[in-house]
C-alpha positions as CSV (number, residue, x, y, z in Angstrom):
1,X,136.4,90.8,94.0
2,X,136.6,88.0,92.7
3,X,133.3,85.2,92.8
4,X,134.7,81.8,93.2
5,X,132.8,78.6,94.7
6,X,134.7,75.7,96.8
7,X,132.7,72.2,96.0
8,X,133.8,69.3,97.8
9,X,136.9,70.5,99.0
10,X,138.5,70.9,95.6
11,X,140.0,73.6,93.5
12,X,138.3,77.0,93.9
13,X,136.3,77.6,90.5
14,X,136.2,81.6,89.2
15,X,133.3,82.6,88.0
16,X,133.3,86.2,87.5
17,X,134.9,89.4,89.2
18,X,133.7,92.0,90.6
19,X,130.4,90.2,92.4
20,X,129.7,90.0,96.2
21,X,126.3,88.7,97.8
22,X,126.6,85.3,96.2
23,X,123.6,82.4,97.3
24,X,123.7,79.1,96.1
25,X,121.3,76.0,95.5
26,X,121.7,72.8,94.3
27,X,119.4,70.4,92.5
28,X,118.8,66.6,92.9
29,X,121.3,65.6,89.9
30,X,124.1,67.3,91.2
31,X,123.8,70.9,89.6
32,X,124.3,74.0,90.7
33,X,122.8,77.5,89.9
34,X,124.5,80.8,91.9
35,X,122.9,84.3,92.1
36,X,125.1,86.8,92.6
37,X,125.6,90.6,92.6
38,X,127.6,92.2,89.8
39,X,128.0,95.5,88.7
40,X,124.9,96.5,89.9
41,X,122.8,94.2,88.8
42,X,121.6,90.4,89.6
43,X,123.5,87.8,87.4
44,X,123.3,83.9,87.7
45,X,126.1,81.3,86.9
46,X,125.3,77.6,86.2
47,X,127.1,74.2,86.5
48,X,125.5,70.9,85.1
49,X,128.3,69.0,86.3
50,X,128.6,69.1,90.0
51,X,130.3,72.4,89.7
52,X,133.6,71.2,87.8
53,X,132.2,74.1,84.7
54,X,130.1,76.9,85.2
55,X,128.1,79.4,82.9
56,X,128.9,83.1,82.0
57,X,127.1,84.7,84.0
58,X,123.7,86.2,82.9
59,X,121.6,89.0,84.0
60,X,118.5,87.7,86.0
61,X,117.2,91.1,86.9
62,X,118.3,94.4,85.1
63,X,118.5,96.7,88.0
64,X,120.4,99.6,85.5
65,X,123.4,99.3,88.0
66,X,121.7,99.9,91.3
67,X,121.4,96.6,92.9
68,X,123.5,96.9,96.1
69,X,123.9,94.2,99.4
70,X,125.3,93.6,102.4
71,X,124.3,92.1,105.7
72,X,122.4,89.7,104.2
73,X,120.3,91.8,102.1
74,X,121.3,90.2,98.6
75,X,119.4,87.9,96.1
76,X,118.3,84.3,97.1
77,X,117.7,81.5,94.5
78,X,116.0,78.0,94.3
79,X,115.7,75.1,92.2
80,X,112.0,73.2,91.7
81,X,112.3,69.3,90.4
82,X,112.1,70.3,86.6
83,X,114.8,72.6,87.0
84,X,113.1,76.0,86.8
85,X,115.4,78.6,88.3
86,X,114.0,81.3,90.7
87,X,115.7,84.5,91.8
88,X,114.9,87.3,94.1
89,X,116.5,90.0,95.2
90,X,115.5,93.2,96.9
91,X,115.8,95.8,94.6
92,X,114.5,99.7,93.6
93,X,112.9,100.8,90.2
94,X,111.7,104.2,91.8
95,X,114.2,106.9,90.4
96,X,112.6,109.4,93.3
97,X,113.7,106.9,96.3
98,X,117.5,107.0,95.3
99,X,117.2,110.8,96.3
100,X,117.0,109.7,100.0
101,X,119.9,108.4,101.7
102,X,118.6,105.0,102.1
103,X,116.0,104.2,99.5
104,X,113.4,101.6,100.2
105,X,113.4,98.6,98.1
106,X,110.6,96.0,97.1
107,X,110.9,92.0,96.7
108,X,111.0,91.1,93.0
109,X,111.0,87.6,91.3
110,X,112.5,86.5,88.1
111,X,112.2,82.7,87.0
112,X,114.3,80.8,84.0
113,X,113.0,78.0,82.9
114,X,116.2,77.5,80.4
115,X,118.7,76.4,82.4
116,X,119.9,80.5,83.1
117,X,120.1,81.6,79.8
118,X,117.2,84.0,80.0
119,X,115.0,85.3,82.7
120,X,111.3,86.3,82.6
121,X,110.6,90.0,83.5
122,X,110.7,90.7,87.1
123,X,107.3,90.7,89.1
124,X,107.0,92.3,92.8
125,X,106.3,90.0,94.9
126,X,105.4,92.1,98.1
127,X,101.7,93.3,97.5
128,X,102.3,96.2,99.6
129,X,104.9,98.4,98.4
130,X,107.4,99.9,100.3
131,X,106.8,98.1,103.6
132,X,109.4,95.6,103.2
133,X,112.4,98.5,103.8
134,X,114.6,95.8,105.9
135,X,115.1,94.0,102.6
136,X,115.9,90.9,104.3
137,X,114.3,87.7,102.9
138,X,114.8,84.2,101.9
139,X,113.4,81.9,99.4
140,X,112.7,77.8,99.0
141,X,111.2,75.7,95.6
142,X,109.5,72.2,96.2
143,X,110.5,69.7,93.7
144,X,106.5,70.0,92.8
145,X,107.2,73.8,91.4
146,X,105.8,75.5,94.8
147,X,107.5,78.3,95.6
148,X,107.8,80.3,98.8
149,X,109.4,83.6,100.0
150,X,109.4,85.1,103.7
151,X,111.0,88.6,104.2
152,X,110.5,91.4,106.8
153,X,106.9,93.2,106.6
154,X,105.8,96.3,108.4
155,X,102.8,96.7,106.8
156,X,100.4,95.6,110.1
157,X,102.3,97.7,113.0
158,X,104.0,101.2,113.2
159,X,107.1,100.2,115.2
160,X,108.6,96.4,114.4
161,X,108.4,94.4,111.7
162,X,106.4,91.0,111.3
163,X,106.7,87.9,108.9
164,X,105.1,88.0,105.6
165,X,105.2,85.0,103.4
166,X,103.3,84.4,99.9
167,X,103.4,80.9,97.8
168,X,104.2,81.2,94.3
169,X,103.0,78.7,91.7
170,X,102.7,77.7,87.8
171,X,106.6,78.6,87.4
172,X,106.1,81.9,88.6
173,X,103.1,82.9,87.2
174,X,100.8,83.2,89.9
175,X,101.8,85.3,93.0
176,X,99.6,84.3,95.4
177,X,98.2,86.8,98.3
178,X,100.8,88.1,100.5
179,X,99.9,86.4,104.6
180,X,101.4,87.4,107.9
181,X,102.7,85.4,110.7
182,X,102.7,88.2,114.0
183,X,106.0,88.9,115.1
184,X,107.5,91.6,116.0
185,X,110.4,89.8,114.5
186,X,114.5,90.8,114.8
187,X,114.7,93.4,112.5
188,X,118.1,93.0,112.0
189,X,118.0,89.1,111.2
190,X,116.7,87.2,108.2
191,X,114.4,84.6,108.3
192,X,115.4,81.0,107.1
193,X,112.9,79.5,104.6
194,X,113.3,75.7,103.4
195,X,110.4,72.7,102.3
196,X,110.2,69.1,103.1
197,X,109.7,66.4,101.0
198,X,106.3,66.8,100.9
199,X,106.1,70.2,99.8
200,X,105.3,71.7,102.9
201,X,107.4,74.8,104.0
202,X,109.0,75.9,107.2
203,X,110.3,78.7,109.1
204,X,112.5,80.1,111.6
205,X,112.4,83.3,112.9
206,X,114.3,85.3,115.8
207,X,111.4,87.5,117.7
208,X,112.1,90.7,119.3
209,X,110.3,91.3,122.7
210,X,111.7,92.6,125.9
211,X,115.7,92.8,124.6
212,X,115.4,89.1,123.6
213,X,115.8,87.1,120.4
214,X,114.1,84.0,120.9
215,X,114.2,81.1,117.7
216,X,111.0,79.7,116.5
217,X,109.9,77.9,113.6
218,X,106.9,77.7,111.7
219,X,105.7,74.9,110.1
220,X,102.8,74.4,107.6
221,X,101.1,71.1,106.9
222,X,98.7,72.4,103.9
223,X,101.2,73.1,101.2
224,X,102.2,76.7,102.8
225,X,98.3,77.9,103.0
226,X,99.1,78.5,106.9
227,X,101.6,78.0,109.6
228,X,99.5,76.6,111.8
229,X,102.5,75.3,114.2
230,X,104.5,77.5,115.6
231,X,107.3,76.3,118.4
232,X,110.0,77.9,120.6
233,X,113.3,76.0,119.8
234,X,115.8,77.6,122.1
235,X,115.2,76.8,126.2
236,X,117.7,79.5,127.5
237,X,117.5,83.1,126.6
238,X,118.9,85.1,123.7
239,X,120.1,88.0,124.0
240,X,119.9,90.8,121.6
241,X,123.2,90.6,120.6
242,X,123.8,86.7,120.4
């Protein structure tokens, strides 16, 4: 299919064919960066000028034409305040997993920090491989550079799945040590991930316990070193399938 973005309520603008999974952010000035899925691997598209032009898109990660989606399990991206572009995307480099039926990806990161012309070499950001099989994720940049990622973890528990989140600093350099906020957590829901002005993150989460999917959020007041508030947003029950 065809990729093409609706801004403001004006003329669709094509980007490229044959992509699905697209994700979007926006930066202060009025830019735009989009990642997207296309054949096979993850590719990012541009705009300087509040989405009237875009760039051809370029390949963030080189997934040699594996990189598949759905249900929410496709690449994120985020913008810092000096216009550094991250990307993640749940992906496989393991030749022996694409034997099984379902092969299990890991998180990896990729950051320009030339406006999407060229992408650094993809690092794995889950420090625990394998234990992040859900692939579902999501990703936020503070204007200070901070970057955060939440996704799916079993690492801690045999059955369910709990929240693992890591901060990511000096433009993707430093990965810092993967943390855990208890869940279980919906295993079929992704978490959302954004940061406030002062560069502290929050999240929200569905939980899983007893057939129910109550929301919660998260939020940190240290610059994402813990989530030491956590609060029930919802007052009625959700059910599993709400």
């Amino acid at each position: 299919m065809l990729l093409a973005i609706l801004l403001a309520l004006g003329e669709p603008k094509t980007i490229g064919g044959g992509a699905n999974q697209p994700h979007l952010a926006a930066t202060a000035d009025g830019g735009f960066a989009c990642v997207f899925i296309r054949n096979g691997n993850i590719e990012v598209s541009v705009s300087t000028d509040q989405g009237k032009t875009w760039s051809a898109p370029a390949v963030a990660i080189d997934a040699k034409g594996k990189a598949r989606g759905g249900m929410q399990r496709g690449p994120r991206v985020a913008v810092d305040g000096k216009k550094t572009i991250y990307v993640t995307a749940p992906l496989c480099f393991d030749e022996a997993e694409f034997a099984k039926k379902y092969p299990t990806s890991d998180l990896y990161l990729a950051v320009s920090t030339d406006g999407g012309k060229t992408f650094s070499k993809p690092v794995q950001v889950n420090d625990v491989p394998k234990k992040a099989p859900e692939s579902l994720h999501w990703l936020a940049a503070a204007s200070n550079g901070d970057v955060f990622v939440s996704w799916l973890d079993l690492r801690a528990r045999d059955k369910g799945q709990d929240l693992a989140w890591v901060k990511i600093t000096e433009q993707g350099k430093k990965i810092g040590k993967n943390q855990i906020l208890p869940g279980p957590i919906c295993e079929c829901c992704a978490p959302g991930l954004t940061v406030d002005p002062k560069g502290n993150p929050l999240l929200i989460y569905r939980e899983s316990k007893a057939g129910n999917r109550a929301i919660f959020l998260a939020t940190s007041t240290n610059g994402g070193a813990s989530f030491s508030k956590v609060g029930r947003l919802n007052q009625g029950e959700t059910k599993i399938d709400n």
